[in-house]
N, CA, C and O atoms as a GROMACS GRO file, in nm:
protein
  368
    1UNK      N    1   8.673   5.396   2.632
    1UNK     CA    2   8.582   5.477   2.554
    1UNK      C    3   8.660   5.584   2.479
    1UNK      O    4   8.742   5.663   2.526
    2UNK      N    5   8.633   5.575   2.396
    2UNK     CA    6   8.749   5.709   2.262
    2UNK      C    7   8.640   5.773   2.256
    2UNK      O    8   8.520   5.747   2.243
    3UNK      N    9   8.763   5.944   2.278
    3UNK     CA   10   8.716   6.102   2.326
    3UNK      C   11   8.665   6.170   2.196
    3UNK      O   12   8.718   6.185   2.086
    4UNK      N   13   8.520   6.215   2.255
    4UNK     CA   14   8.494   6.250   2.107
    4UNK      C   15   8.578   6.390   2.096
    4UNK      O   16   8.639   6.454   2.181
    5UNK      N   17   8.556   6.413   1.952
    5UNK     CA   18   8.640   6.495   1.881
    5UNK      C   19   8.595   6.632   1.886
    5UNK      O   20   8.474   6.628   1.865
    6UNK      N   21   8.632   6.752   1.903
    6UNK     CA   22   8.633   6.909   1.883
    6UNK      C   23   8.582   6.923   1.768
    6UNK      O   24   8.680   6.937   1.695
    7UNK      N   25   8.464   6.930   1.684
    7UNK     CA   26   8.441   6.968   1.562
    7UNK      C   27   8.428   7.150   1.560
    7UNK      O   28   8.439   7.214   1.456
    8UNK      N   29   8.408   7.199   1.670
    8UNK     CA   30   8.381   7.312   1.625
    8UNK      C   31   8.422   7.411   1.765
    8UNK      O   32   8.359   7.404   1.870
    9UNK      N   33   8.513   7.482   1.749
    9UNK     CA   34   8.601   7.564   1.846
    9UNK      C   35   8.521   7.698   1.858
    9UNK      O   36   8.505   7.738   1.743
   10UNK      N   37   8.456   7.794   1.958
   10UNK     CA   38   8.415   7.925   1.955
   10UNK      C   39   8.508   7.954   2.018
   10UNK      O   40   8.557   7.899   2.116
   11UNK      N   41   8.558   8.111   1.919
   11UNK     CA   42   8.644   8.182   2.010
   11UNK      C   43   8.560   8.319   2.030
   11UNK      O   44   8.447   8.322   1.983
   12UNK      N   45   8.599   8.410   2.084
   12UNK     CA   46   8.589   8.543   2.142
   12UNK      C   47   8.613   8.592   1.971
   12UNK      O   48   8.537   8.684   1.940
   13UNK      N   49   8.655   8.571   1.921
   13UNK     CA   50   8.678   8.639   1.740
   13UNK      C   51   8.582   8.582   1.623
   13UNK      O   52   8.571   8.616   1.505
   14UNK      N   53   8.512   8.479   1.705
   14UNK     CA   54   8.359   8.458   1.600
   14UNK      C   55   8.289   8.511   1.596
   14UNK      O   56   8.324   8.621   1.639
   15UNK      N   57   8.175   8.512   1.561
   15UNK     CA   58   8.075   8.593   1.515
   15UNK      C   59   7.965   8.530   1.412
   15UNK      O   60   7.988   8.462   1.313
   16UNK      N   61   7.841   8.573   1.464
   16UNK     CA   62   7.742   8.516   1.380
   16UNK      C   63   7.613   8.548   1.335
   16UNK      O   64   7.583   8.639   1.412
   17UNK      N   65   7.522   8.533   1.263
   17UNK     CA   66   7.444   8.634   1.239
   17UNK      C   67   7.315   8.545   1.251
   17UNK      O   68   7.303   8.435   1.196
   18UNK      N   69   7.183   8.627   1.358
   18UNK     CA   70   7.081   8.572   1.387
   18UNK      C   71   6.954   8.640   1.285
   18UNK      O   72   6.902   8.750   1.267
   19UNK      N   73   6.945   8.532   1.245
   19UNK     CA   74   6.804   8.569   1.144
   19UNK      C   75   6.723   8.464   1.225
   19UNK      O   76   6.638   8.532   1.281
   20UNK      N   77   6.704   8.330   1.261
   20UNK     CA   78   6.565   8.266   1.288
   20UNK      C   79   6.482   8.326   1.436
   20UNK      O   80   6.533   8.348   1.546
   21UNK      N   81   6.424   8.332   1.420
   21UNK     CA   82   6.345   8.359   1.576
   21UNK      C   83   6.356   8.294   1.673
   21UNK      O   84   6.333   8.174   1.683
   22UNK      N   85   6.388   8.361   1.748
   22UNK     CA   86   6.498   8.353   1.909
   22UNK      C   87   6.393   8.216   1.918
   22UNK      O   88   6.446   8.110   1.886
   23UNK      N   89   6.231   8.208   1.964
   23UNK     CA   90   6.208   8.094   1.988
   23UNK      C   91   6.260   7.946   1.939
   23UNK      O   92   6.263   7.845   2.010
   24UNK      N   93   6.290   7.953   1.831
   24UNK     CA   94   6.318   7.821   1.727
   24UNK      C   95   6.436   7.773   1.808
   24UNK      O   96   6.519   7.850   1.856
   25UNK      N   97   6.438   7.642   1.818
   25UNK     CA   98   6.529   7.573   1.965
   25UNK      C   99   6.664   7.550   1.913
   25UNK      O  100   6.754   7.492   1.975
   26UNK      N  101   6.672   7.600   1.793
   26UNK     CA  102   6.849   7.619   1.708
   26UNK      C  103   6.874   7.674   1.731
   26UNK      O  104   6.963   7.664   1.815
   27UNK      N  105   6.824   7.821   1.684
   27UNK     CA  106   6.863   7.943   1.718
   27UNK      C  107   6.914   7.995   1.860
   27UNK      O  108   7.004   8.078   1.869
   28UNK      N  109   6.849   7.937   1.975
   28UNK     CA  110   6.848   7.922   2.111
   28UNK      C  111   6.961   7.919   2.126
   28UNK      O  112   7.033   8.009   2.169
   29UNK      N  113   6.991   7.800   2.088
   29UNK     CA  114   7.138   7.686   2.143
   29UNK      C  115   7.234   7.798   2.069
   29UNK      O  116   7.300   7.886   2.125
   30UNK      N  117   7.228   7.780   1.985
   30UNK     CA  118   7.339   7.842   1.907
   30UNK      C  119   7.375   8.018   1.953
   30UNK      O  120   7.482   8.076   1.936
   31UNK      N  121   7.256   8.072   2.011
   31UNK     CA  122   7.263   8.239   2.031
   31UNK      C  123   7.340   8.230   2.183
   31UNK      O  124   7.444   8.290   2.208
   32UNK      N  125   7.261   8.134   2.288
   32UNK     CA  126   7.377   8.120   2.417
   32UNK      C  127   7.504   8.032   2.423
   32UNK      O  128   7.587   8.013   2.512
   33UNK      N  129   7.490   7.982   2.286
   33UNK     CA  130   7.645   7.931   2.281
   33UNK      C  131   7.739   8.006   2.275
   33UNK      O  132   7.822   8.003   2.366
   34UNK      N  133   7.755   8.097   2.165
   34UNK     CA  134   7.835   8.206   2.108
   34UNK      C  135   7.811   8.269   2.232
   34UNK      O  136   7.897   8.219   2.306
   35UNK      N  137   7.734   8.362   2.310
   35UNK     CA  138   7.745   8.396   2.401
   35UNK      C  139   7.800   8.361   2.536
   35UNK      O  140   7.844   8.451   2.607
   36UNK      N  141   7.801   8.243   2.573
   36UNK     CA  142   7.915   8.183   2.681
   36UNK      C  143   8.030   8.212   2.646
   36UNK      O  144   8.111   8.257   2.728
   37UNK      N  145   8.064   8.192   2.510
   37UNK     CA  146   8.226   8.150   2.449
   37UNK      C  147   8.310   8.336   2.412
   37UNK      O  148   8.418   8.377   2.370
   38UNK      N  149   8.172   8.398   2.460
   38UNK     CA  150   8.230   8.573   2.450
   38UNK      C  151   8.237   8.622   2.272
   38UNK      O  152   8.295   8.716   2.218
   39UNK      N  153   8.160   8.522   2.223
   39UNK     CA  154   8.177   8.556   2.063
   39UNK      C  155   8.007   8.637   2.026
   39UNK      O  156   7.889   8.627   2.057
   40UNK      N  157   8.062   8.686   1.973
   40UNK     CA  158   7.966   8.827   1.877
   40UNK      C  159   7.837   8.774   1.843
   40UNK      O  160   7.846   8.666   1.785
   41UNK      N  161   7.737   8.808   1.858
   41UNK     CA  162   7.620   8.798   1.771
   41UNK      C  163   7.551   8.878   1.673
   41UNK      O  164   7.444   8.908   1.727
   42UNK      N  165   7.555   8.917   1.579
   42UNK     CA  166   7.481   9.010   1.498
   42UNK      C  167   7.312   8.954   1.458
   42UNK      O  168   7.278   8.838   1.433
   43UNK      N  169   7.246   9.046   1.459
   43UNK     CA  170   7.090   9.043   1.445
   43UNK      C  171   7.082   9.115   1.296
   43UNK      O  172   7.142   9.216   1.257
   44UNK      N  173   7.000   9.042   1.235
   44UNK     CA  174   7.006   9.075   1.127
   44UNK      C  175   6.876   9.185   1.109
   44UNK      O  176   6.814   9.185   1.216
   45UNK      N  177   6.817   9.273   1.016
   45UNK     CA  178   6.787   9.370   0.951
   45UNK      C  179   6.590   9.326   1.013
   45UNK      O  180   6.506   9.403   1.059
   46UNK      N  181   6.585   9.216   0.993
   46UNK     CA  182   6.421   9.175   0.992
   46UNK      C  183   6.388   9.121   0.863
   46UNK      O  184   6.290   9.048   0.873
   47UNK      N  185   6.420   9.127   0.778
   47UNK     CA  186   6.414   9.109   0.590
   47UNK      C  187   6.471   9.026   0.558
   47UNK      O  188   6.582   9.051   0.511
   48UNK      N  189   6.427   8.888   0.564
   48UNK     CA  190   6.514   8.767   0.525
   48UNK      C  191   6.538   8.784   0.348
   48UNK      O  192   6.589   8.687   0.292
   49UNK      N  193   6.523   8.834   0.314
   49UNK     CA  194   6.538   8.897   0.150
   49UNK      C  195   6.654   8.949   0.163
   49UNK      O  196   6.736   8.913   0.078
   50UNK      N  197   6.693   9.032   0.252
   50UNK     CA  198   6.826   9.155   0.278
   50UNK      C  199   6.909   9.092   0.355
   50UNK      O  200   6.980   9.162   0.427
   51UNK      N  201   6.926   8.930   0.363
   51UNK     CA  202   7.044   8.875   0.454
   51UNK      C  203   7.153   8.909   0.408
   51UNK      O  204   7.245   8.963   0.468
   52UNK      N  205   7.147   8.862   0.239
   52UNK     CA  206   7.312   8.889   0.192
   52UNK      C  207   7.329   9.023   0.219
   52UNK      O  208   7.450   9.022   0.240
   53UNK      N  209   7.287   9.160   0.238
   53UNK     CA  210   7.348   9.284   0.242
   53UNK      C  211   7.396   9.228   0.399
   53UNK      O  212   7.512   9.205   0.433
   54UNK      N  213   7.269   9.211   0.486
   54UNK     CA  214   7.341   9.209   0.615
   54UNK      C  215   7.467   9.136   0.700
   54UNK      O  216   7.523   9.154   0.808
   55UNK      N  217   7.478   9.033   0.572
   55UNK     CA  218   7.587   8.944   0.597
   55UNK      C  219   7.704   8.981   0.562
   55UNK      O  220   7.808   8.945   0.619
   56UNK      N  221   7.694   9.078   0.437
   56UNK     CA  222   7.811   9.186   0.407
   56UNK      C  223   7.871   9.294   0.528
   56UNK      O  224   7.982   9.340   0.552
   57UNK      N  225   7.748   9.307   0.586
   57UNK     CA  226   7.812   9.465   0.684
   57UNK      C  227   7.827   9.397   0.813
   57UNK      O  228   7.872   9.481   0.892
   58UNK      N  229   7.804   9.246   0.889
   58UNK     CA  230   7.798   9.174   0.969
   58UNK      C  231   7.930   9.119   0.957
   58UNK      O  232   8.014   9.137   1.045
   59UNK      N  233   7.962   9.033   0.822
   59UNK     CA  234   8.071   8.961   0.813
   59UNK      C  235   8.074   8.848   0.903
   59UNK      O  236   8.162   8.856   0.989
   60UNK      N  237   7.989   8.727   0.905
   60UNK     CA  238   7.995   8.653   1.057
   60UNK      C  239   8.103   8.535   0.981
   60UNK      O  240   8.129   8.500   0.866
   61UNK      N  241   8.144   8.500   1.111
   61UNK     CA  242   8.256   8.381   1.079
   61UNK      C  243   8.154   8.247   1.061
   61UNK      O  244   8.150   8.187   0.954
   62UNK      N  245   8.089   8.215   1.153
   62UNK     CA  246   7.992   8.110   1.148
   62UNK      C  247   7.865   8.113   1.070
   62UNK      O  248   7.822   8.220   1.112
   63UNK      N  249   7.780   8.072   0.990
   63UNK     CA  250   7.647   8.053   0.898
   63UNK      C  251   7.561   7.894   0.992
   63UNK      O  252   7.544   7.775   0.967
   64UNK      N  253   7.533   7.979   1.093
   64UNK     CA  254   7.418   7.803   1.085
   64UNK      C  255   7.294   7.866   1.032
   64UNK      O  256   7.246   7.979   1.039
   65UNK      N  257   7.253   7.740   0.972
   65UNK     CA  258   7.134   7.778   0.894
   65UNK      C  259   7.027   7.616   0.907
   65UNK      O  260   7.042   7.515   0.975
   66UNK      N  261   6.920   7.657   0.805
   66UNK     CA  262   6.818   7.548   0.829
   66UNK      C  263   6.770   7.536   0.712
   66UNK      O  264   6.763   7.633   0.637
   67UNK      N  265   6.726   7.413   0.678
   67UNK     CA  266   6.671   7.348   0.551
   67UNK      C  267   6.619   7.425   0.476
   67UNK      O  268   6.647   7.422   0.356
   68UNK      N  269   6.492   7.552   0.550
   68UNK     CA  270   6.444   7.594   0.471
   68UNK      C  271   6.522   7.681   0.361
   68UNK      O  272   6.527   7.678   0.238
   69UNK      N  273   6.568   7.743   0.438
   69UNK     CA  274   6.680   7.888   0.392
   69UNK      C  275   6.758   7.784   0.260
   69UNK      O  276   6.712   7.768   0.147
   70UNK      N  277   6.857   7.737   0.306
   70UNK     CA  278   6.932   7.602   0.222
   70UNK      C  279   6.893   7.570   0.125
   70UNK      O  280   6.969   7.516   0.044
   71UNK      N  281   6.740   7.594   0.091
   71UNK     CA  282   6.643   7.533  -0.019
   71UNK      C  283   6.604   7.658  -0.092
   71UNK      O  284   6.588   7.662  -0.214
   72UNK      N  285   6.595   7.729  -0.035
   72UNK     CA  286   6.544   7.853  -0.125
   72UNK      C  287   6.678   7.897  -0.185
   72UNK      O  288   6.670   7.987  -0.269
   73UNK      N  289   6.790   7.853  -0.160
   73UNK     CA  290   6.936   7.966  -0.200
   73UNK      C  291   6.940   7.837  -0.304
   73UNK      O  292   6.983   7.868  -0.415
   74UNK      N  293   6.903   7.703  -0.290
   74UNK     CA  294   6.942   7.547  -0.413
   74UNK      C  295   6.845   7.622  -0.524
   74UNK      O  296   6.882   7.620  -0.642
   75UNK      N  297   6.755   7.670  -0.497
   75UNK     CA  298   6.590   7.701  -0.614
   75UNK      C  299   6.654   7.815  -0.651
   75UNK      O  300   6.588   7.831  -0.753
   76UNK      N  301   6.729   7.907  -0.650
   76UNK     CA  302   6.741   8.062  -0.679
   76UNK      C  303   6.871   8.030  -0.776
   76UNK      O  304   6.855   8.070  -0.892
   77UNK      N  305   6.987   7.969  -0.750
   77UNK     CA  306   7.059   7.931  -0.830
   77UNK      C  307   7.066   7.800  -0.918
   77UNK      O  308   7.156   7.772  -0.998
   78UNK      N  309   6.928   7.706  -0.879
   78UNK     CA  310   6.879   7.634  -0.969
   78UNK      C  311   6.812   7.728  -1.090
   78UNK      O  312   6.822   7.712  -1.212
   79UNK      N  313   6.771   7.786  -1.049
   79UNK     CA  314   6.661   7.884  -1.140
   79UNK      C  315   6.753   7.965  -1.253
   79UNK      O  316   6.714   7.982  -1.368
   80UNK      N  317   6.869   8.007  -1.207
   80UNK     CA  318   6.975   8.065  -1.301
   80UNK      C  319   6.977   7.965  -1.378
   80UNK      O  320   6.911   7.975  -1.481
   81UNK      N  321   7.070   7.806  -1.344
   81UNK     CA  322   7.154   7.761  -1.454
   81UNK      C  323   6.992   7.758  -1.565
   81UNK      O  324   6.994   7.782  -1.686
   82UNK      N  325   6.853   7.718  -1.478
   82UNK     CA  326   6.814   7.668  -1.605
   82UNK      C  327   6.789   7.755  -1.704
   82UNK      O  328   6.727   7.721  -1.805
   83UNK      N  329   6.844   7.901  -1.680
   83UNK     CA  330   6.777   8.033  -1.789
   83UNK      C  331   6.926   8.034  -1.890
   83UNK      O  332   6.953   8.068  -2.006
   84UNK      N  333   6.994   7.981  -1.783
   84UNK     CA  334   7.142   7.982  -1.924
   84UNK      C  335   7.148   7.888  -2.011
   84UNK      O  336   7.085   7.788  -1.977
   85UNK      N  337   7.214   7.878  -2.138
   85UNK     CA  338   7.230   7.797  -2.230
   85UNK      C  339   7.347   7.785  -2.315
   85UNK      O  340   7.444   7.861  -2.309
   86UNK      N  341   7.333   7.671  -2.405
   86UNK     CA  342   7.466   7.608  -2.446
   86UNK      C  343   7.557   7.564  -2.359
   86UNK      O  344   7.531   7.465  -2.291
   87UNK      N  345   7.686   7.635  -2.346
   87UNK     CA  346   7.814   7.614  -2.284
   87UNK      C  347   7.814   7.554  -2.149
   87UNK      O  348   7.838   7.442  -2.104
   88UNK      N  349   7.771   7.697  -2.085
   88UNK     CA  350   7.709   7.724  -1.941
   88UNK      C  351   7.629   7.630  -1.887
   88UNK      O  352   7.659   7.567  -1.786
   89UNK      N  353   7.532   7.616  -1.947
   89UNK     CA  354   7.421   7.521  -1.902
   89UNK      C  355   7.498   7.334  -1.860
   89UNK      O  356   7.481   7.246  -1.775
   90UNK      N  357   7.571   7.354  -1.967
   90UNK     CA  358   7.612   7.173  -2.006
   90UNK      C  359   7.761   7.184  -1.885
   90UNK      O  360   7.767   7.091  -1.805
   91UNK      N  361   7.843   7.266  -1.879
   91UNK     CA  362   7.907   7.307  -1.767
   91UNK      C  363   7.888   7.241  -1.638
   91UNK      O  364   7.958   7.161  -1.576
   92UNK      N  365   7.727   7.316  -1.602
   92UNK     CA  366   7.700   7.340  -1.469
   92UNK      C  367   7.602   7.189  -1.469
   92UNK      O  368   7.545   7.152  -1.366
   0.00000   0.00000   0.00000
């Protein structure tokens, strides 16, 4: 049987930032993971609007995230290219 592979190492120098609600069974896994492995958790602000500031003053090494989030950040910079034009637009 071939050993599966290490995709993802926690050290004591990670760090990560909790925005979904502790109930949601990702968030779970992922909040006592980092926590076994002695790595950082940051809680974010409450304002899923104000992640990027909090992700600035947090700085987390790790981003897990979920479809929804993922989709709103594809629509927000979808929404740019389509307000630009000419160059830019045909570019992107």
């Amino acid at each position: 049987m071939a050993s599966a592979k290490n995709i993802m190492t926690i050290t004591s120098q990670d760090s990560y930032i909790s925005y979904l609600p502790l109930p949601h069974i990702y968030e779970h896994m992922i909040y006592w993971m980092f926590i076994a492995h002695g790595a950082k958790v940051g809680i974010y602000s409450g304002d899923v609007k104000k992640l990027t500031n909090d992700m600035k003053v947090l700085k987390p090494t790790v981003f897990p995230s979920v479809p929804r989030l993922l989709n709103k950040v594809f629509d927000k910079i979808d929404q740019k290219i389509k307000n630009e034009s000419g160059l830019k637009k045909w570019m992107v």
